[in-house]
C-alpha positions in Angstrom: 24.8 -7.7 5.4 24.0 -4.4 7.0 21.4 -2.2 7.8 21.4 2.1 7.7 18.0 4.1 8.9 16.8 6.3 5.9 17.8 10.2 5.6 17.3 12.7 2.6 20.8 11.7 1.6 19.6 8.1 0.6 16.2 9.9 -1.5 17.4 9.0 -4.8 19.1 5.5 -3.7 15.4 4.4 -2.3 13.6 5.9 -5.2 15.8 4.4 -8.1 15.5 0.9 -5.8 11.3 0.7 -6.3 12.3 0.9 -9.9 13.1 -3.1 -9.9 11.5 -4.2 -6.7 8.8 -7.4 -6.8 6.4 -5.6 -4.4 6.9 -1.8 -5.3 4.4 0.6 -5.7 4.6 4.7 -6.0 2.9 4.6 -2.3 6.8 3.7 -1.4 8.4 6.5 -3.3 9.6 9.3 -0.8 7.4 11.7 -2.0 4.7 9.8 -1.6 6.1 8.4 1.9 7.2 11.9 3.1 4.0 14.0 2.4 2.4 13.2 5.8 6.2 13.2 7.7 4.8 15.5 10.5 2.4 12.6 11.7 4.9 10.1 11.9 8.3 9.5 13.1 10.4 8.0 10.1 12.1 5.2 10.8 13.0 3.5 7.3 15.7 1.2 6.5 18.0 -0.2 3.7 19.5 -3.1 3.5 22.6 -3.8 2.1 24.8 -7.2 0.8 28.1 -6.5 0.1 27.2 -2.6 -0.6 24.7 -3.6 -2.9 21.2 -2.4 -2.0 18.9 -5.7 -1.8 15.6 -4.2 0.5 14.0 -0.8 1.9 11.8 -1.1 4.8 9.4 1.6 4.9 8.7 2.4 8.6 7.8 5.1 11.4 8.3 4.3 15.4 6.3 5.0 18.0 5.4 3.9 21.4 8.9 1.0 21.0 7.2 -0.1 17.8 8.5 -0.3 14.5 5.3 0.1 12.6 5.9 -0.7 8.2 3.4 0.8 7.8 0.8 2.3 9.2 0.3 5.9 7.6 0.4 3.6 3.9 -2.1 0.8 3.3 0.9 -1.5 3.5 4.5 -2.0 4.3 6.9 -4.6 4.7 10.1 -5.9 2.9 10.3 -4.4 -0.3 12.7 -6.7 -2.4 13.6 -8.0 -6.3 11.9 -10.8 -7.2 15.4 -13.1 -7.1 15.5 -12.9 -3.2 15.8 -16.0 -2.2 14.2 -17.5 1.1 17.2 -17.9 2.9 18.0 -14.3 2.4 14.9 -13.1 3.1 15.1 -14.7 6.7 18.9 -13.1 6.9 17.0 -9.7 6.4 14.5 -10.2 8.8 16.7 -11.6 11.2 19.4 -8.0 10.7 15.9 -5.9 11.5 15.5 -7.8 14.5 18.8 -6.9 15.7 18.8 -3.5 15.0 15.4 -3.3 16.6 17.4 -4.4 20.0 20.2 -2.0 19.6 17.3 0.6 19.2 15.1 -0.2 22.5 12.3 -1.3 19.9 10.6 -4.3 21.5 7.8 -5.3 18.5 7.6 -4.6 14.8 4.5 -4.5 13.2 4.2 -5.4 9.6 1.5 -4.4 7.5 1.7 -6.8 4.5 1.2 -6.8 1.3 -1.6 -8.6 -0.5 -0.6 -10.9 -2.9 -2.4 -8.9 -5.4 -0.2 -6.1 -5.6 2.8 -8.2 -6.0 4.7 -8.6 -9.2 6.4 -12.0 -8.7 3.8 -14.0 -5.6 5.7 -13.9 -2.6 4.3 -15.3 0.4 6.9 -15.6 2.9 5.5 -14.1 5.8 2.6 -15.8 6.8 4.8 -18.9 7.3 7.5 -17.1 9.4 4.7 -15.4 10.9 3.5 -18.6 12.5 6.1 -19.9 13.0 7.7 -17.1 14.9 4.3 -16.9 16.7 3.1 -13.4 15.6 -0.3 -11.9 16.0 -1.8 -11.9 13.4 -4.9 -9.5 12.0 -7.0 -9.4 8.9 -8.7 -7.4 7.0 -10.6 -8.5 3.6 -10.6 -6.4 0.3 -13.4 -6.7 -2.3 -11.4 -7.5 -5.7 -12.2 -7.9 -8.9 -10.4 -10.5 -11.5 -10.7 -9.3 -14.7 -9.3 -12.3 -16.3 -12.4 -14.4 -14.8 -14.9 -11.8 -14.1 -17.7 -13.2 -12.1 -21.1 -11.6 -13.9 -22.9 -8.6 -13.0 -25.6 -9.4 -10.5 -29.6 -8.6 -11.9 -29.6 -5.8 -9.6 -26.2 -3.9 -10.3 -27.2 -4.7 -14.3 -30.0 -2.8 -13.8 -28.7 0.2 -12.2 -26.2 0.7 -14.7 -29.0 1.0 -17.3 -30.5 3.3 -15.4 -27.8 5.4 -15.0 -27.1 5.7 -18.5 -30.8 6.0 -19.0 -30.8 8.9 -16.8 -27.5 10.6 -19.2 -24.7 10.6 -16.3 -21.4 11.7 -17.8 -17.5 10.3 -16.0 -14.8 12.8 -16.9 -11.6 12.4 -15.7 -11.2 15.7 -13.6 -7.8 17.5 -13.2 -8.1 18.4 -9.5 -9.5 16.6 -7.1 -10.7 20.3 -4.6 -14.4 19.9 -6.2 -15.2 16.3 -5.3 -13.5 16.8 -2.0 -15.2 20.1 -1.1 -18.8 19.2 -2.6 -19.3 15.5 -2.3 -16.6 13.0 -0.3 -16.5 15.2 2.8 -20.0 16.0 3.4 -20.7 12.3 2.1 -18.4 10.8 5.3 -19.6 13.8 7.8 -23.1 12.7 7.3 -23.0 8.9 7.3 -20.1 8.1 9.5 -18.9 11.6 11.6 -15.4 11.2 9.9 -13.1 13.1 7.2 -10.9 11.8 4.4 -7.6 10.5 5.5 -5.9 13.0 3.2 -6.7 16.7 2.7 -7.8 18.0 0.1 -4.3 20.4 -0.1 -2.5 16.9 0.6 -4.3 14.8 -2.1 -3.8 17.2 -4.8 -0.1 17.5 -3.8 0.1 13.8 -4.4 -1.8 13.9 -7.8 0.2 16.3 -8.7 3.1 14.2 -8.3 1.9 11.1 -9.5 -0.2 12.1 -12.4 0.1 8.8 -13.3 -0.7 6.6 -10.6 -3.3 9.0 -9.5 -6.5 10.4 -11.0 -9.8 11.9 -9.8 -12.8 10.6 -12.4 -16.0 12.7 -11.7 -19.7 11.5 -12.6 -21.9 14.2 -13.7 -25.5 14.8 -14.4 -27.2 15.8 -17.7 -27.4 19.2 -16.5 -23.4 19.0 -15.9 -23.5 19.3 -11.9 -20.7 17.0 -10.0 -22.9 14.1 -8.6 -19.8 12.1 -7.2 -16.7 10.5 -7.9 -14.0 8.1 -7.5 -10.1 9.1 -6.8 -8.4 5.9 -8.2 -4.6 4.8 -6.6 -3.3 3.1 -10.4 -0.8 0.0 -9.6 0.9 -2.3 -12.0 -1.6 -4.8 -12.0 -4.0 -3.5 -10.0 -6.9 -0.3 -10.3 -7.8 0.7 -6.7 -10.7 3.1 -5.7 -9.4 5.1 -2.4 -12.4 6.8 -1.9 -15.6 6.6 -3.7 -18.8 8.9 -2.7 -21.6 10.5 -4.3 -25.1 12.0 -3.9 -28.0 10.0 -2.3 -30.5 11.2 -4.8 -27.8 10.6 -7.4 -26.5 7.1 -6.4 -30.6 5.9 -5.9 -30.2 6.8 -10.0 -27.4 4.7 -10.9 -24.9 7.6 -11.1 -22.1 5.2 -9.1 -22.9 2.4 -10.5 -22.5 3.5 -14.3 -19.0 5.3 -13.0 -18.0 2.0 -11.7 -18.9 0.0 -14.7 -17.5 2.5 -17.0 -14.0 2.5 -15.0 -13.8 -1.3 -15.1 -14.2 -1.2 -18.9 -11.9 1.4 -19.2 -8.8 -0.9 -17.0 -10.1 -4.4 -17.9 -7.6 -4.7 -20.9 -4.7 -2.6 -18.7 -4.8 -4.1 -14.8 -5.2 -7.4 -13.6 -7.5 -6.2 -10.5 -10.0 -4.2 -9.0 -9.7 -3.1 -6.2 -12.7 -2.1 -4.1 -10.6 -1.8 -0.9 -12.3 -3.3 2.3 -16.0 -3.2 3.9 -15.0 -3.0 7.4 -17.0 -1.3 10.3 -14.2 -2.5 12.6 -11.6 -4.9 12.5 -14.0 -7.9 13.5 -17.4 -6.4 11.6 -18.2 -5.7 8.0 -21.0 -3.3 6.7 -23.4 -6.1 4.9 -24.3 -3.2 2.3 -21.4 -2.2 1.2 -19.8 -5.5 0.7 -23.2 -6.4 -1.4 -22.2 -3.3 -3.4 -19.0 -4.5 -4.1 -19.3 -8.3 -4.3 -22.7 -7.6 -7.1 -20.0 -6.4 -9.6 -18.3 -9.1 -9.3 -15.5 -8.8 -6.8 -14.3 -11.8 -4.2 -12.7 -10.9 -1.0 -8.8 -10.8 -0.8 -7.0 -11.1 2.4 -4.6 -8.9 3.6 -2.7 -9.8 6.7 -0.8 -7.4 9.2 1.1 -9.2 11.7 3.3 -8.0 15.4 6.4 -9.4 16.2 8.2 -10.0 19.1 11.4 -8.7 18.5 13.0 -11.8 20.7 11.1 -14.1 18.5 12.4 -12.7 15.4 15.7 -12.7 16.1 15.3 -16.3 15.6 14.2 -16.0 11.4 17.1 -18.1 10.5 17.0 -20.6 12.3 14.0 -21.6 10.1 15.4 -23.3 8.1 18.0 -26.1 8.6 21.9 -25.5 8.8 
């Protein structure tokens, strides 16, 4: 086995890999990995068996970290579903050692819920203690909608109002108006804070996943934008990266009928949906927003991001016995 850092020459390579992966997602295509490239300091990786492409490893470095990754909502080992255990150790064991060669003393690994996984694969909580990594979590509010839990009394009743009061969801074709008008003001005034992408950056990315990315819009009976939701679209899973809208509006069931609407609309196409988490800080959840979430129906999902010693790592294979 070896293992070669990422450049443009390897673009189509990487690209054509995700194709056939167990754990891909468009969020490790290149052009969805390189839009914010001035932020972070690429440090990606392939991994090779006998010349044969068997993992990517989508990274950036900083501070004698490997982070995978930290500008995406996850990272990790991106493999086919036929990686075997053994091998899987092999690879972490080569990333180690490269690691060394490269001064890099921990790696941090962001991983990847089990929910956005093809094939489940959950290797790495096991190496993770036995390797003695540190381990963090944060929860996500997901929906199962092959055994939906029933709408609360509460969110029931918004929706009706909300259809009551003649809210319309369109699907819109740029995202500029519910940036501009409702998600930035929306985090300015409740939590001092802007979107994680621009507004020139998210429309970039829709552009370029039309697809996997779509802005749906709720409007009033008088046809003025009164929120929205800008939805990542997964294989098996529907997640909402940002959701906002109107006080006056939300207090009249405009979110709630957008919600309800979208989950009708994916129920027969996705497995899950995705809510994303409720966290205030890594240790605190906001108890309103994960009442929001958990009244349509959706349980918390763990996802886990662990740090590794390097040292410790370079022990993976000696996991299991020779």
């Amino acid at each position: 086995m070896k293992v070669i850092r990422y450049n443009s020459d390897h673009q189509d390579e990487w690209n054509g890999f995700l194709a056939h992966a167990n754990n891909s997602s468009f969020l490790f295509h290149r052009n969805f990995v390189d839009y914010h490239r001035d932020r972070f300091a690429d440090h990606s990786l392939l991994f090779y068996e006998n010349d044969c492409l068997v993992a990517l490893f989508p990274a950036h470095e900083k501070d004698n970290t490997l982070c995978s990754h930290l500008g995406l909502s996850y990272g990790g080992m991106i493999h086919s579903a036929s990686l075997t255990t053994a091998t899987f150790l092999s690879l972490l064991e080569i990333l180690a050692q490269h690691c060394k060669q490269h001064q890099i003393e921990r790696i941090v690994l962001n991983d990847i819920p089990h929910i956005y996984q093809h094939t489940q694969s959950c290797l790495v909580p096991y190496v993770a203690n036995i390797l003695q990594a540190v381990q963090q979590v944060q929860l996500l509010s997901t929906l199962d909608l092959t055994t939906p839990v029933a709408l609360n009394s509460n969110r029931r009743r918004m929706i009706q109002k909300g259809l009551k009061n003649g809210y319309r969801i369109q699907e819109a074709p740029t995202p500029i108006s519910f940036w501009q008008e409702i998600l930035i003001p929306r985090l300015q005034q409740r939590y001092q804070t802007n979107p994680v992408h621009t507004v020139e950056e998210i429309e970039k990315l829709m552009h370029a996943f039309p697809k996997s990315i779509k802005q749906m819009n709720v409007y009033n009976a008088e046809g003025v934008l009164v929120g929205g939701t800008t939805l990542f679209i997964h294989p098996h899973v529907v997640h909402l990266q940002y959701i906002a809208g109107r006080e006056e509006d939300n207090n009249k069931g405009a979110l709630d009928f957008l919600i309800y609407t979208l989950i009708q609309q994916y129920r027969d196409q996705v497995r899950y949906f995705d809510f994303g988490s409720s966290h205030l800080s890594p240790k605190q959840l906001n108890k309103g927003l994960l009442y929001w979430k958990e009244s349509f129906g959706a349980r918390s999902v763990p996802q886990y991001c662990y740090t590794f010693n390097v040292e410790n790592l370079l022990q993976a294979q000696h996991i299991i016995d020779r």
